[in-house]
C-alpha positions in Angstrom: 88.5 74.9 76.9 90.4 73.6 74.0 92.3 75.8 71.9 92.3 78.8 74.8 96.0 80.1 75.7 95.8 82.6 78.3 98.5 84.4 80.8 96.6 85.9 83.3 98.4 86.7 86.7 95.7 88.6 89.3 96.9 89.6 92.8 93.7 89.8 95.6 93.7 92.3 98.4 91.1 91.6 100.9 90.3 92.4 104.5 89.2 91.1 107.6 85.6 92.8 108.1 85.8 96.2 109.7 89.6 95.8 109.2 89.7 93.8 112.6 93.3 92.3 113.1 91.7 88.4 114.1 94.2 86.3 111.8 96.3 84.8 114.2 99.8 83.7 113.3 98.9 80.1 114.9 96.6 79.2 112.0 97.7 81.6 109.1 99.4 78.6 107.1 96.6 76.3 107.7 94.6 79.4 106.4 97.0 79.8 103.5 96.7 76.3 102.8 93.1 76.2 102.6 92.4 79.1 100.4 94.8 77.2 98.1 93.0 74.4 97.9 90.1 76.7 96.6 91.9 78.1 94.0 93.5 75.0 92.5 90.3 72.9 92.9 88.8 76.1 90.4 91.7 74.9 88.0 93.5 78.0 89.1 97.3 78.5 90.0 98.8 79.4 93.4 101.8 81.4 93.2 101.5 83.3 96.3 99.7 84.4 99.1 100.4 85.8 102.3 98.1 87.5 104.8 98.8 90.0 107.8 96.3 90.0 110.8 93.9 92.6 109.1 93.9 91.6 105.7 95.5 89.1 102.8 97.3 89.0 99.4 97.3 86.3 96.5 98.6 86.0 93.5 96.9 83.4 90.9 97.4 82.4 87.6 94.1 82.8 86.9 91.8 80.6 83.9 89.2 82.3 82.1 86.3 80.0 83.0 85.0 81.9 86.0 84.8 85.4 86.6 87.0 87.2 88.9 83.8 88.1 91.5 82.6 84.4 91.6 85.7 83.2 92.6 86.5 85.2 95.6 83.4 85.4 96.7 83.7 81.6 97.0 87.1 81.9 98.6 85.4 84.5 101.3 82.4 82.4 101.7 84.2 79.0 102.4 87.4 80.4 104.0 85.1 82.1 107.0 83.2 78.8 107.5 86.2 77.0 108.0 87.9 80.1 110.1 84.2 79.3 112.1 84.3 75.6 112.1 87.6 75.2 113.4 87.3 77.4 115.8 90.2 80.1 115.0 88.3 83.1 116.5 85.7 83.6 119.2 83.3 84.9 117.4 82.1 84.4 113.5 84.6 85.7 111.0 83.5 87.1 107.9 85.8 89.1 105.1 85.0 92.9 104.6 82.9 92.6 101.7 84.8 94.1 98.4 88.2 93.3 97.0 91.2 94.6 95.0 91.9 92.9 92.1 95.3 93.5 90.2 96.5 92.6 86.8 100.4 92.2 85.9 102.1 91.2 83.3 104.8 88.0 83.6 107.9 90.1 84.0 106.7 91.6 86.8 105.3 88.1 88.6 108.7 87.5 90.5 108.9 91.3 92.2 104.9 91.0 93.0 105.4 87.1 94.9 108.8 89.1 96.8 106.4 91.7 97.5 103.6 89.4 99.2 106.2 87.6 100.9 107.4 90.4 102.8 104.4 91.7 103.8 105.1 91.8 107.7 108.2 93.6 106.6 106.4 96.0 104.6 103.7 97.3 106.8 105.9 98.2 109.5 106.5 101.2 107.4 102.7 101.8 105.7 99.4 100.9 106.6 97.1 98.7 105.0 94.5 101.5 104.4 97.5 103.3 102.2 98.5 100.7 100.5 95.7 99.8 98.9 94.7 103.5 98.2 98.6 103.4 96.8 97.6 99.9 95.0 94.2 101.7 93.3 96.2 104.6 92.5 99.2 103.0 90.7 96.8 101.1 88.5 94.4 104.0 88.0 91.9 102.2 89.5 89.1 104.9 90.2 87.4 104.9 93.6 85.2 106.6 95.9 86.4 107.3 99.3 83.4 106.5 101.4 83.8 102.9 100.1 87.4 102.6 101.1 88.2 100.3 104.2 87.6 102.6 107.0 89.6 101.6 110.1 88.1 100.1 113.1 85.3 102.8 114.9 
């Protein structure tokens, strides 16, 4: 798009379906690496990501060609066939459907990358299920509490 200056930075919360912990540290980076590849081959920029075994964070500096919801819905959709493919779980993996989606301004890109970055360190202290209530919260994000990851029944 000639002409179109943007400055967009998005960070993506997502979840394993029914919050199951199945990302294993043995492929994370390979993980990591592939969802990457998704993003820049969308002309989008990789500044971070960094996933737990229940769920992930990215941060992207994101174009304006797609929308938000066609993009990770492509990441989901081609990162669980590969998760499949290659074999990384017993069973089919599949995202929780739903996602968090957080704007921030450049100032505060540097504290949100040491933020996803330290994740392991972090949730030794909160879980996943309040921190994204804490994330929807902070940015006023309104939300219904049936549709809120519920932990593993």
């Amino acid at each position: 798009m000639p002409n179109t200056y943007t400055q967009i930075h998005i960070q993506f919360v997502f979840a394993v379906k029914y919050r199951k912990a199945l990302i294993d540290p043995v492929w994370q980076d390979p993980l990591h690496q592939y969802i990457t590849g998704i993003f820049q081959q969308n002309n989008h920029k990789m500044l971070q990501i960094n996933s737990v075994p229940d769920h992930i964070h990215i941060l992207v500096g994101f174009r304006p060609n797609q929308s938000i919801s066609k993009v990770i819905q492509n990441v989901k959709t081609e990162s669980s066939k590969w998760i499949t493919q290659n074999q990384y779980c017993n069973r089919k993996f599949a995202w929780q459907t739903g996602f968090g989606a957080f704007s921030y301004s450049k100032s505060h890109v540097p504290n949100v990358i040491r933020y996803i970055k330290n994740q392991e360190t972090h949730h030794k202290s909160i879980s996943f299920i309040d921190e994204y209530r804490l994330l929807l919260e902070r940015f006023g994000v309104d939300y219904d509490e049936r549709y809120i990851f519920k932990p593993p029944e």
